[in-house]
PDB file of N, CA, C and O in Angstrom:
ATOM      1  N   UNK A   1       6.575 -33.295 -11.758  1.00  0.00           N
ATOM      2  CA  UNK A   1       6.329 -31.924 -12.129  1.00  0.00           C
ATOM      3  C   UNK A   1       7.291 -31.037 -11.330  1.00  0.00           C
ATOM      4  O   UNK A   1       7.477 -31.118 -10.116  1.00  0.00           O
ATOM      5  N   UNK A   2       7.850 -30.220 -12.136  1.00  0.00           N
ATOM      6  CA  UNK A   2       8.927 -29.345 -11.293  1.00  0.00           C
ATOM      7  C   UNK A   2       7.844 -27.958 -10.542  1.00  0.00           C
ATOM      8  O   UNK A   2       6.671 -27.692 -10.801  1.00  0.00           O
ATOM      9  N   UNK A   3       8.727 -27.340  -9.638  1.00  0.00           N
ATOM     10  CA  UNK A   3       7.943 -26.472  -9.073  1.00  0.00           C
ATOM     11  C   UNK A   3       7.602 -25.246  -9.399  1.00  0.00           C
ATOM     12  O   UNK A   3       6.864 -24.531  -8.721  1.00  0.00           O
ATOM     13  N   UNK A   4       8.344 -24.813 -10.904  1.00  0.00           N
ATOM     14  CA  UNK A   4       8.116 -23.824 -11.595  1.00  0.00           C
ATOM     15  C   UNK A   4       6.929 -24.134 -12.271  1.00  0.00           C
ATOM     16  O   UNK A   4       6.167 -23.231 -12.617  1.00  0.00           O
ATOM     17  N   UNK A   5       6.604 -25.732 -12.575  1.00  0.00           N
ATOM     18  CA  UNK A   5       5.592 -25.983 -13.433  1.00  0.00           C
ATOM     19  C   UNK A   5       4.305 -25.910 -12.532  1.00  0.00           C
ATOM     20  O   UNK A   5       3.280 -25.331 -12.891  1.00  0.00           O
ATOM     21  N   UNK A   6       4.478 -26.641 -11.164  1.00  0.00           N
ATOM     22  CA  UNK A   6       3.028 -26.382 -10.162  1.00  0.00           C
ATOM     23  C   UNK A   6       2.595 -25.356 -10.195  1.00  0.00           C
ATOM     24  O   UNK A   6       1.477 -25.262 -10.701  1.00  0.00           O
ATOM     25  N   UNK A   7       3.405 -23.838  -9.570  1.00  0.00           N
ATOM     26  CA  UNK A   7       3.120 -22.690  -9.852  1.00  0.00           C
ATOM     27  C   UNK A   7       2.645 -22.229 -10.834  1.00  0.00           C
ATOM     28  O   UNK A   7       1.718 -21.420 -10.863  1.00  0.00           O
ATOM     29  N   UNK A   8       3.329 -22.774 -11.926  1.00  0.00           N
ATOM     30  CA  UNK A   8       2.127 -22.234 -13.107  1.00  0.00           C
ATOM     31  C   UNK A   8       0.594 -22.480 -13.332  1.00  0.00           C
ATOM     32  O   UNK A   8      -0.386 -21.776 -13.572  1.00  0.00           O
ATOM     33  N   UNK A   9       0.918 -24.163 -13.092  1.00  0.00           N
ATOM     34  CA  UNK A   9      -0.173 -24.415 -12.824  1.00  0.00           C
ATOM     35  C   UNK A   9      -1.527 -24.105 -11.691  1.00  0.00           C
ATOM     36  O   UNK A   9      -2.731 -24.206 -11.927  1.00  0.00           O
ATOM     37  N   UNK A  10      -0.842 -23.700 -10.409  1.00  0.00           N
ATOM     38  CA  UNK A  10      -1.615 -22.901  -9.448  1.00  0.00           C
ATOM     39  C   UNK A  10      -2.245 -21.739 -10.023  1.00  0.00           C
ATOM     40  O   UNK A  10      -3.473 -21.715 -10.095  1.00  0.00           O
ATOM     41  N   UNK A  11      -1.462 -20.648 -10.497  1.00  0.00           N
ATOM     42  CA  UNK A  11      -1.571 -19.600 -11.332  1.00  0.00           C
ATOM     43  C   UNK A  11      -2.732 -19.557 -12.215  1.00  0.00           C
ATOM     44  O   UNK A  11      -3.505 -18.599 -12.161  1.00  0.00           O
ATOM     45  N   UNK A  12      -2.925 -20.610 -13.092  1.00  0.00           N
ATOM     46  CA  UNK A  12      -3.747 -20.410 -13.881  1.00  0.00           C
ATOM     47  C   UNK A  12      -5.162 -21.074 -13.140  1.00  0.00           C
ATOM     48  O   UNK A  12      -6.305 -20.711 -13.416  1.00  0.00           O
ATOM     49  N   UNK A  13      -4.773 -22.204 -12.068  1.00  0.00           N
ATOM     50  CA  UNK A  13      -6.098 -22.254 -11.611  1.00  0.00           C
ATOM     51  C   UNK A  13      -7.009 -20.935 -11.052  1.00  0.00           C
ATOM     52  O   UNK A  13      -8.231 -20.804 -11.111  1.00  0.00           O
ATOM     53  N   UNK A  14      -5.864 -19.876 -10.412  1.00  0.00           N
ATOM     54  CA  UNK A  14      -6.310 -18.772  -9.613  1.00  0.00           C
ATOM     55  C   UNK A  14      -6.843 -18.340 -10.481  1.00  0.00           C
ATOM     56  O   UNK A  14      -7.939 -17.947 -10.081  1.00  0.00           O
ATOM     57  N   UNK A  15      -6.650 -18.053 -12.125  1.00  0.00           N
ATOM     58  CA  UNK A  15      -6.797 -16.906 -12.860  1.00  0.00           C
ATOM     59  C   UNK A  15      -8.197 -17.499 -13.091  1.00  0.00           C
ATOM     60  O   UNK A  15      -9.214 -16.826 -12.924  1.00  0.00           O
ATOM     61  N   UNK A  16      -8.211 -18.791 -13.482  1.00  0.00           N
ATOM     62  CA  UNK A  16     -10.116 -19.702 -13.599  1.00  0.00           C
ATOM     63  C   UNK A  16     -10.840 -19.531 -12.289  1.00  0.00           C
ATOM     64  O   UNK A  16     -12.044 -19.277 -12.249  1.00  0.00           O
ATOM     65  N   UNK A  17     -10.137 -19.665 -11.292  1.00  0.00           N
ATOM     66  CA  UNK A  17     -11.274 -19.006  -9.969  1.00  0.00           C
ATOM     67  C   UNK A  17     -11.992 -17.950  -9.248  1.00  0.00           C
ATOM     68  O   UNK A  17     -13.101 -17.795  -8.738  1.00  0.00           O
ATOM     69  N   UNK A  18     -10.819 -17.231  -9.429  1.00  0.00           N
ATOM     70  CA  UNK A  18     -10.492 -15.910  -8.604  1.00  0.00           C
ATOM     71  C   UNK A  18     -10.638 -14.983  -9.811  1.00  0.00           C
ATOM     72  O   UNK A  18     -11.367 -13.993  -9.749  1.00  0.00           O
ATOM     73  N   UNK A  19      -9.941 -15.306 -10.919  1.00  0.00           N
ATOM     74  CA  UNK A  19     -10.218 -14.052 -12.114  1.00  0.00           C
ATOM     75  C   UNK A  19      -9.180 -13.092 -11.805  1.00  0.00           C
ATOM     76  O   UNK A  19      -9.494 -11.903 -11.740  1.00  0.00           O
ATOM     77  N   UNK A  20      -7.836 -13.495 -11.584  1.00  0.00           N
ATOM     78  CA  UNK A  20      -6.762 -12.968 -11.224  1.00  0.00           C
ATOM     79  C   UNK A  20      -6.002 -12.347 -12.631  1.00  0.00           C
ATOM     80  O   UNK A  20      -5.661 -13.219 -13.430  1.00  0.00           O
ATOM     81  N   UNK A  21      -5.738 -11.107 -12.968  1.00  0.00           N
ATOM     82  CA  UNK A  21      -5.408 -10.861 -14.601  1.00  0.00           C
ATOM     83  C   UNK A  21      -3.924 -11.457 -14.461  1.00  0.00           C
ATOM     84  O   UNK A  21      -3.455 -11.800 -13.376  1.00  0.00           O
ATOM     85  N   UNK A  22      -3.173 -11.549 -15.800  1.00  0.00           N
ATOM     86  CA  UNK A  22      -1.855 -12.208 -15.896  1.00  0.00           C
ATOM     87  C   UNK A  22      -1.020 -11.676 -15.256  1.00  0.00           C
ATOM     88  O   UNK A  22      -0.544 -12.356 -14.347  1.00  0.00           O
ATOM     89  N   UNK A  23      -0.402 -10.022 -15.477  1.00  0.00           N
ATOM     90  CA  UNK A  23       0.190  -9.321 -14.706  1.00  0.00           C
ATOM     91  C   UNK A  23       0.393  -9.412 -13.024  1.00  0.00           C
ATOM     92  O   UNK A  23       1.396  -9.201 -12.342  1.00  0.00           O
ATOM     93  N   UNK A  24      -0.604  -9.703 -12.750  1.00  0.00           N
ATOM     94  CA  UNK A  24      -0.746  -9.538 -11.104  1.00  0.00           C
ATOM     95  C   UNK A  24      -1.184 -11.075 -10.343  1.00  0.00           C
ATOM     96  O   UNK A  24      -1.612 -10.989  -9.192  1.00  0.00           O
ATOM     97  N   UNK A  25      -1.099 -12.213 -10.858  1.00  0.00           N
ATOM     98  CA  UNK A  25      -1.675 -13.383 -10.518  1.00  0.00           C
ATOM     99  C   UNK A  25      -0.746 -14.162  -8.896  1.00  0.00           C
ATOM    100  O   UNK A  25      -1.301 -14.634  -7.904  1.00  0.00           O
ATOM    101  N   UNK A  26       0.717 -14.044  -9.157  1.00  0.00           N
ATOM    102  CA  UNK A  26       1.260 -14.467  -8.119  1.00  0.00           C
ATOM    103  C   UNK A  26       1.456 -13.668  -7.021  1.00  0.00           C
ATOM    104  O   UNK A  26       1.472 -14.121  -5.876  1.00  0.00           O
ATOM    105  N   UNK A  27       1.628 -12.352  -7.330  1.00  0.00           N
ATOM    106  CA  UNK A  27       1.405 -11.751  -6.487  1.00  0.00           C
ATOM    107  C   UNK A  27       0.276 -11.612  -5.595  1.00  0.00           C
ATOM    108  O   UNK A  27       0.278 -11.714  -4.369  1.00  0.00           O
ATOM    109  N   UNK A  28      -0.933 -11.302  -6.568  1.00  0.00           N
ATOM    110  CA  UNK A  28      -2.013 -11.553  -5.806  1.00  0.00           C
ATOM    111  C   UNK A  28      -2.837 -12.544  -4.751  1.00  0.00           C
ATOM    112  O   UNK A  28      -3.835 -12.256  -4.091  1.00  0.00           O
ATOM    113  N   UNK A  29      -2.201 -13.639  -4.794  1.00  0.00           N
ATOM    114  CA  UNK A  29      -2.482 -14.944  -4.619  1.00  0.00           C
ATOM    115  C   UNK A  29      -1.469 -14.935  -3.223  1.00  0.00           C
ATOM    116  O   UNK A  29      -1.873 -15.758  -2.401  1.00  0.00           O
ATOM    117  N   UNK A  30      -0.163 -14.136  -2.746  1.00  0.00           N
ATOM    118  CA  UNK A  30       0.577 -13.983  -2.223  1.00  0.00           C
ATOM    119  C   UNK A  30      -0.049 -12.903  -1.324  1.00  0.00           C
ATOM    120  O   UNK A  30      -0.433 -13.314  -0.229  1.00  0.00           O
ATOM    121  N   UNK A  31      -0.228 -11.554  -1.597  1.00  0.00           N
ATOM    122  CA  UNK A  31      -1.285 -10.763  -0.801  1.00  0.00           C
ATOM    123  C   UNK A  31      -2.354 -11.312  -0.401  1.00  0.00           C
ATOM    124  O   UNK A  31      -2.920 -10.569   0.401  1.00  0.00           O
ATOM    125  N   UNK A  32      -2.939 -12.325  -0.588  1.00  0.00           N
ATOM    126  CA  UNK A  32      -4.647 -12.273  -0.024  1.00  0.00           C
ATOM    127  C   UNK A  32      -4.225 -13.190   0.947  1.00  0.00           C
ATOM    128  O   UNK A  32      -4.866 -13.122   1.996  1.00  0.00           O
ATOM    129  N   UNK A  33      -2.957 -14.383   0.887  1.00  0.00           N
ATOM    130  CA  UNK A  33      -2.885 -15.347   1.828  1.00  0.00           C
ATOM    131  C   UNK A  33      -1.133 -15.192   2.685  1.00  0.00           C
ATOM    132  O   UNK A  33      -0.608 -16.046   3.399  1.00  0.00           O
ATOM    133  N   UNK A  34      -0.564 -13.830   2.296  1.00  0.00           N
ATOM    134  CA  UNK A  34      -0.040 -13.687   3.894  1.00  0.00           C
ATOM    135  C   UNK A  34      -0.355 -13.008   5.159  1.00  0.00           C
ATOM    136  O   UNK A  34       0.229 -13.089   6.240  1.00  0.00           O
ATOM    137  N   UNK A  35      -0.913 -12.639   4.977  1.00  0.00           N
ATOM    138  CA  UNK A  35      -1.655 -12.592   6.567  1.00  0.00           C
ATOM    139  C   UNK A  35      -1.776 -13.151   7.177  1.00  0.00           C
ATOM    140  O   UNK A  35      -1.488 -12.814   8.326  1.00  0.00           O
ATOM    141  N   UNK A  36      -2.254 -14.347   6.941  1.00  0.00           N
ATOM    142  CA  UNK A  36      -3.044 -15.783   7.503  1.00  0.00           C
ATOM    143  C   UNK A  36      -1.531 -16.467   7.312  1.00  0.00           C
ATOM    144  O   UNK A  36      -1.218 -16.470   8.503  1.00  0.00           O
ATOM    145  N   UNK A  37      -0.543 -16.965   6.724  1.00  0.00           N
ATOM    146  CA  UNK A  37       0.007 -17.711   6.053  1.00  0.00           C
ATOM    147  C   UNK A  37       1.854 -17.732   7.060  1.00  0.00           C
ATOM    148  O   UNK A  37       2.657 -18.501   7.588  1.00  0.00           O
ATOM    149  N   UNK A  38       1.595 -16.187   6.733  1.00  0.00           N
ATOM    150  CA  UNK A  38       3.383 -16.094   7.144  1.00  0.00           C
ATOM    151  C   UNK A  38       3.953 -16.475   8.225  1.00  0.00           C
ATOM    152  O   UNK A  38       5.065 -16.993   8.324  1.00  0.00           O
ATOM    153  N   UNK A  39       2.802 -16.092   9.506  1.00  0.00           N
ATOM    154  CA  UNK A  39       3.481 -16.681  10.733  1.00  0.00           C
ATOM    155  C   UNK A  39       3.463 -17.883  11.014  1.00  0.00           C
ATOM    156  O   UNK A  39       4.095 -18.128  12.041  1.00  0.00           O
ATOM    157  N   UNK A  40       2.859 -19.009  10.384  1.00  0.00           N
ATOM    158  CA  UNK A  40       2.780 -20.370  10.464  1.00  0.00           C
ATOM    159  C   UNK A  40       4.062 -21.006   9.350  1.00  0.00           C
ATOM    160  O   UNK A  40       4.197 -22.224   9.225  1.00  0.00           O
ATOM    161  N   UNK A  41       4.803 -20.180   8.715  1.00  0.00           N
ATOM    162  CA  UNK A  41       5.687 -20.545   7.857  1.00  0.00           C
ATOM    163  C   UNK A  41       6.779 -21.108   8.622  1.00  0.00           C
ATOM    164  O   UNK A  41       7.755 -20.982   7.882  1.00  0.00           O
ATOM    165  N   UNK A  42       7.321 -21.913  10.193  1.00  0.00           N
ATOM    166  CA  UNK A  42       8.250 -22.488  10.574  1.00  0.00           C
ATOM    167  C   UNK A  42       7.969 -23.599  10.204  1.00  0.00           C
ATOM    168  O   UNK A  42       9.030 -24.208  10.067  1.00  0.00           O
ATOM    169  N   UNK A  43       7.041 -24.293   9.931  1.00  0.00           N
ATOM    170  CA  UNK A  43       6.813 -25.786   9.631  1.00  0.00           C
ATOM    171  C   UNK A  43       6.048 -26.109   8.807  1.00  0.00           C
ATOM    172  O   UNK A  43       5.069 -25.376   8.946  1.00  0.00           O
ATOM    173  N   UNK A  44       5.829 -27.064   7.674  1.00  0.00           N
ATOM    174  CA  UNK A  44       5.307 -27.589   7.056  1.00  0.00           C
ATOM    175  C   UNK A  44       4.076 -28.089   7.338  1.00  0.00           C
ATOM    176  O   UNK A  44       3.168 -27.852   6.541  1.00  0.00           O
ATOM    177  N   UNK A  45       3.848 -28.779   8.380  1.00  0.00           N
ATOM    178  CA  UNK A  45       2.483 -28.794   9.011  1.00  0.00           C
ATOM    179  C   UNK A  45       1.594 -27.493   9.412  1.00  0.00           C
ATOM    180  O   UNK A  45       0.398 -27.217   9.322  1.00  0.00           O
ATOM    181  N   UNK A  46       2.755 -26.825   9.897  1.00  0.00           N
ATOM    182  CA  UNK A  46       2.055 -25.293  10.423  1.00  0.00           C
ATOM    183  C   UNK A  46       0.934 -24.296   9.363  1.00  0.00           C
ATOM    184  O   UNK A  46       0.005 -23.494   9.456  1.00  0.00           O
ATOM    185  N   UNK A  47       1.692 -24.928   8.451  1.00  0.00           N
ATOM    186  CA  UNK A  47       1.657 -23.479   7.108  1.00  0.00           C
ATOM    187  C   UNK A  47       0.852 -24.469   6.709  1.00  0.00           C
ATOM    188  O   UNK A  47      -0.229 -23.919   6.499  1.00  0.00           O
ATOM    189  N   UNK A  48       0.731 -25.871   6.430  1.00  0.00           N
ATOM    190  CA  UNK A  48      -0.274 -26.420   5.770  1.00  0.00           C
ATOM    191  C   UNK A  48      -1.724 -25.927   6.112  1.00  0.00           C
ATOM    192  O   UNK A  48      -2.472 -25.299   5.363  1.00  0.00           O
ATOM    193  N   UNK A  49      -1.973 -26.351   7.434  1.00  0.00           N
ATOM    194  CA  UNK A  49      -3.010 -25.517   8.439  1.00  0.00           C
ATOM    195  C   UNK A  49      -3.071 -23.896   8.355  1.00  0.00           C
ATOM    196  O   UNK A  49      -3.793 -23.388   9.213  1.00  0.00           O
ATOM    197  N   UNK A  50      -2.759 -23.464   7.920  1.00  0.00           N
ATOM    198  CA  UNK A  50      -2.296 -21.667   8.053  1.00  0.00           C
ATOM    199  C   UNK A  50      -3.572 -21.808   6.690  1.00  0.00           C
ATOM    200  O   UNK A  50      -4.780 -21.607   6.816  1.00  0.00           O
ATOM    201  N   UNK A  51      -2.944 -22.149   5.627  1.00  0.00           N
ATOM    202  CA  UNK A  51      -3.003 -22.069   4.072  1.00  0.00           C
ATOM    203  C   UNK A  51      -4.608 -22.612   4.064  1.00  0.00           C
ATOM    204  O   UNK A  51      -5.337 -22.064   3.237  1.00  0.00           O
ATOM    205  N   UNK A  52      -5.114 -23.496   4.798  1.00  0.00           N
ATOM    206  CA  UNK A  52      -6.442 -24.257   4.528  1.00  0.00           C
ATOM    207  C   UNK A  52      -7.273 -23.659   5.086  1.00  0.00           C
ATOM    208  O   UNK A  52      -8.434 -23.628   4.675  1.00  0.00           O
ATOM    209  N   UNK A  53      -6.760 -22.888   6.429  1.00  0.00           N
ATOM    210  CA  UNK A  53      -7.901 -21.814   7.055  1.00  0.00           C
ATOM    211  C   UNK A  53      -8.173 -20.885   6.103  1.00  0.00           C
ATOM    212  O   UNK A  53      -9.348 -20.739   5.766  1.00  0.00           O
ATOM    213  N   UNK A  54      -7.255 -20.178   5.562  1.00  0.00           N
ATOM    214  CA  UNK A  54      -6.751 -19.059   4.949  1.00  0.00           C
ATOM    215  C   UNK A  54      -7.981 -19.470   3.508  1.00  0.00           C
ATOM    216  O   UNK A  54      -8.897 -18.673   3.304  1.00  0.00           O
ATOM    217  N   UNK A  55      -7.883 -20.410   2.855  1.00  0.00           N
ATOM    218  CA  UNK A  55      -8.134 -20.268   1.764  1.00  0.00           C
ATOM    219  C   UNK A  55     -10.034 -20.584   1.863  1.00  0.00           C
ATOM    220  O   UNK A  55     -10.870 -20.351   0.990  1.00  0.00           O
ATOM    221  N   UNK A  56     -10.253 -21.208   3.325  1.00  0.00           N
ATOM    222  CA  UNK A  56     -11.815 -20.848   4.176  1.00  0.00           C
ATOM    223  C   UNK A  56     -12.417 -20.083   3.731  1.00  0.00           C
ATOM    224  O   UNK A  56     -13.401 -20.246   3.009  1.00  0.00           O
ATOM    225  N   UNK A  57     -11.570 -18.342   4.346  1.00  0.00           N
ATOM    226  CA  UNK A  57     -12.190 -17.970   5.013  1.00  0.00           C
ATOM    227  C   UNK A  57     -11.447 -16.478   3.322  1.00  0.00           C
ATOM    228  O   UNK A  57     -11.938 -15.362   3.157  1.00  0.00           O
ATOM    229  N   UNK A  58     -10.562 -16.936   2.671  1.00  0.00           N
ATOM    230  CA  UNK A  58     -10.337 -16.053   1.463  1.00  0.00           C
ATOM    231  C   UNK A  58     -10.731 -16.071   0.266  1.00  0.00           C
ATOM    232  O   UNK A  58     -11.202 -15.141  -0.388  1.00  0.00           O
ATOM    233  N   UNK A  59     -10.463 -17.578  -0.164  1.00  0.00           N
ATOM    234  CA  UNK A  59     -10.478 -18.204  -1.498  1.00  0.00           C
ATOM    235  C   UNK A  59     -11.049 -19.402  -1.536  1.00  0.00           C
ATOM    236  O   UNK A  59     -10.480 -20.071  -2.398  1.00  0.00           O
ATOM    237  N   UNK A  60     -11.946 -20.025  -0.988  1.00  0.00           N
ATOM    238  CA  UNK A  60     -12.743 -20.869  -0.859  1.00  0.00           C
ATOM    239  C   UNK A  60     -12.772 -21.928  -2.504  1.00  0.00           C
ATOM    240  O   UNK A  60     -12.605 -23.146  -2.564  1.00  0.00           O
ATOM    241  N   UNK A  61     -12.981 -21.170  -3.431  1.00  0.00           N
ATOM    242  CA  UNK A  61     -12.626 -21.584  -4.611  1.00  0.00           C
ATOM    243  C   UNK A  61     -11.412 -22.722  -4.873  1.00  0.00           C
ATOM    244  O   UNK A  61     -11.373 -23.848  -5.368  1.00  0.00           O
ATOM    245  N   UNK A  62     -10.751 -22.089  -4.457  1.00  0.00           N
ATOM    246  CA  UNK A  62      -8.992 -22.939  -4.020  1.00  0.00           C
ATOM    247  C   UNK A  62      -8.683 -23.926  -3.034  1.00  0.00           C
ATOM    248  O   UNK A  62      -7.559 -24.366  -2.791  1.00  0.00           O
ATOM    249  N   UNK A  63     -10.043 -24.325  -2.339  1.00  0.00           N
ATOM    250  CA  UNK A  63      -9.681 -25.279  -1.468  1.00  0.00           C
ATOM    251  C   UNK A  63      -9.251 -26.512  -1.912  1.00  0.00           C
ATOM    252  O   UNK A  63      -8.527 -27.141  -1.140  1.00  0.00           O
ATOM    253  N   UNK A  64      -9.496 -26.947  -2.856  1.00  0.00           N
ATOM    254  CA  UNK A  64      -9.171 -28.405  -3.752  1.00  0.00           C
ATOM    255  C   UNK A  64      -7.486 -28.501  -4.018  1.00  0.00           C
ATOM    256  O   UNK A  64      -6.803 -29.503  -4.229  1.00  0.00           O
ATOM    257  N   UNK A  65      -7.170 -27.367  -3.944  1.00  0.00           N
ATOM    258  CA  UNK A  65      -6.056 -27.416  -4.197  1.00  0.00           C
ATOM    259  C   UNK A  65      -4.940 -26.367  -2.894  1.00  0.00           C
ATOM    260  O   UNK A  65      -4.040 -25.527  -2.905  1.00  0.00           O
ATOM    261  N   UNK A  66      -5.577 -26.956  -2.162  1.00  0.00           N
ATOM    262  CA  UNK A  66      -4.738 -26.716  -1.173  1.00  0.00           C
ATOM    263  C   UNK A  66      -3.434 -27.286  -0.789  1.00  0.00           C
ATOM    264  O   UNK A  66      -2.944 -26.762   0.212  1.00  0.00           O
ATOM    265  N   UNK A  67      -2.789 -28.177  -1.309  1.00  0.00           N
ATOM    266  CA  UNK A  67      -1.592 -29.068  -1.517  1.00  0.00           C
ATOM    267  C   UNK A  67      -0.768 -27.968  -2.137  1.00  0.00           C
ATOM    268  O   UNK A  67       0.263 -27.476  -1.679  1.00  0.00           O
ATOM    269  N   UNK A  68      -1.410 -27.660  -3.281  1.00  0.00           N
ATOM    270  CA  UNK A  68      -0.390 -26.784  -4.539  1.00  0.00           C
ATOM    271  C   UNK A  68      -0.499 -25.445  -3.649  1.00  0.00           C
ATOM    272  O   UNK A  68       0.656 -25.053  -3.484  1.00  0.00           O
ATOM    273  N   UNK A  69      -1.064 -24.907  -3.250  1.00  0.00           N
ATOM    274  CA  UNK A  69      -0.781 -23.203  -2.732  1.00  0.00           C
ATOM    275  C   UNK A  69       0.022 -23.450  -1.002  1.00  0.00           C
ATOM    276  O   UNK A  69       0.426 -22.685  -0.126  1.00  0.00           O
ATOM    277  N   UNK A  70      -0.040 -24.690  -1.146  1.00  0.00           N
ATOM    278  CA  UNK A  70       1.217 -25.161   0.388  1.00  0.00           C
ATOM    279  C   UNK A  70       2.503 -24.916  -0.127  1.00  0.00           C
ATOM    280  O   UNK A  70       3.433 -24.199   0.242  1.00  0.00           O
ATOM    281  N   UNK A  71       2.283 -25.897  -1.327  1.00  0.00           N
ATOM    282  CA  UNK A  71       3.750 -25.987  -1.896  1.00  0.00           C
ATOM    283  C   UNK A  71       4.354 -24.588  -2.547  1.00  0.00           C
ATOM    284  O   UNK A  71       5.572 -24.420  -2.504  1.00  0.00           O
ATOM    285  N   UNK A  72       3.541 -23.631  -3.124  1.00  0.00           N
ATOM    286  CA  UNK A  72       3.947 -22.529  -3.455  1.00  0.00           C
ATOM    287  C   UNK A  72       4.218 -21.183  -2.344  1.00  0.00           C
ATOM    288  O   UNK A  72       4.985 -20.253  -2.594  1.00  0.00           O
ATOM    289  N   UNK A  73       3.696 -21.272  -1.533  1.00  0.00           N
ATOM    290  CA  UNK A  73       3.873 -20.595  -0.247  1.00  0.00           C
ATOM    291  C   UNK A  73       5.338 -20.710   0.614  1.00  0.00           C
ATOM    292  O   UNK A  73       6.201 -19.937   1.031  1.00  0.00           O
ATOM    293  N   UNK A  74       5.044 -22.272   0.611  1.00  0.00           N
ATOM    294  CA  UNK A  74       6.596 -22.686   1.130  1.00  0.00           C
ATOM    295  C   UNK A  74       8.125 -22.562   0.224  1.00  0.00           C
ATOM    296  O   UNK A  74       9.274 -22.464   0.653  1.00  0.00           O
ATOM    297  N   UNK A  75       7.600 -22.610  -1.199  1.00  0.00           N
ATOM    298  CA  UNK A  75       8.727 -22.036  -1.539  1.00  0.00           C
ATOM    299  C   UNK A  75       8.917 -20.433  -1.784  1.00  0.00           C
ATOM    300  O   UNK A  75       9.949 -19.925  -2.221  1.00  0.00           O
ATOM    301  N   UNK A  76       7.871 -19.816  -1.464  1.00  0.00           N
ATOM    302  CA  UNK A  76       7.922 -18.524  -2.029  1.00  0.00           C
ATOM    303  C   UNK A  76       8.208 -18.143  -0.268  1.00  0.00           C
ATOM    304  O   UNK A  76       8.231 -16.912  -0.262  1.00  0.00           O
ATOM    305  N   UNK A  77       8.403 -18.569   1.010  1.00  0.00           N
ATOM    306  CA  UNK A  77       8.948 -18.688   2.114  1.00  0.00           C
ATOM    307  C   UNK A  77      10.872 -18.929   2.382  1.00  0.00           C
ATOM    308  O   UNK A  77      11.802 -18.623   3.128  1.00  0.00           O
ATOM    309  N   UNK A  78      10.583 -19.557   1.372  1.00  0.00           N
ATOM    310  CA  UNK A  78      12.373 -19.940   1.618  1.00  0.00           C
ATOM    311  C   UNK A  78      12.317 -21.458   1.989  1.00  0.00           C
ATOM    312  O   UNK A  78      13.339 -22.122   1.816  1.00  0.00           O
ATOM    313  N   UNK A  79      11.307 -21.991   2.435  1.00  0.00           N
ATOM    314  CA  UNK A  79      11.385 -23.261   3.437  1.00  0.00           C
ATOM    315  C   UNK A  79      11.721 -24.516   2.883  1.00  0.00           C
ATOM    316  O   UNK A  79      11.469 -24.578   1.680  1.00  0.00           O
ATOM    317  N   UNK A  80      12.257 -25.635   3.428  1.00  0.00           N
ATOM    318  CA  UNK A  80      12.950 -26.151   2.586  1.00  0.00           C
ATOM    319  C   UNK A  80      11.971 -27.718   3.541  1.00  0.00           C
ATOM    320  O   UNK A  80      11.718 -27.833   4.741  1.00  0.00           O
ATOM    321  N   UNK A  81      11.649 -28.700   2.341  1.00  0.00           N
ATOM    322  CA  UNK A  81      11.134 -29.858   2.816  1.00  0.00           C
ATOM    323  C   UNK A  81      12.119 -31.023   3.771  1.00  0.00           C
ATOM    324  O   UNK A  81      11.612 -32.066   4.185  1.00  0.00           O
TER     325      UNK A  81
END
């Protein structure tokens, strides 16, 4: 699966969890988890841990898929595997 396709697929899980409308879905999903998210963005482990607290104590809904909002974080970071 390419990573345009995960994201989509993240996307629409948010929109079944969270009730995120189309317009505003990545973004939104981007606001609720940088806070928690950005300063752990030097490492892959870091941000993994960042992203699982984060989605605790935000989006609880999304914990199952905490792999996919790693992987979308980190690229929406710049960070490179």
């Amino acid at each position: 699966m390419t990573v345009i396709a995960a994201c989509d697929t993240l996307v629409t899980l948010c929109v079944r969890a969270v009730g995120f409308d189309s317009g505003h879905r990545r973004y939104e999903l981007i606001r609720r988890l940088d806070p928690y998210a950005r300063s752990a963005a030097t490492s892959r482990p870091d941000l993994a841990a960042a992203v699982r607290s984060a989605l605790a104590a935000r989006l609880p809904e999304l914990q199952p898929h905490a792999e996919d909002v790693t992987a979308f974080l980190a690229e929406y970071y710049g960070m490179e595997d």
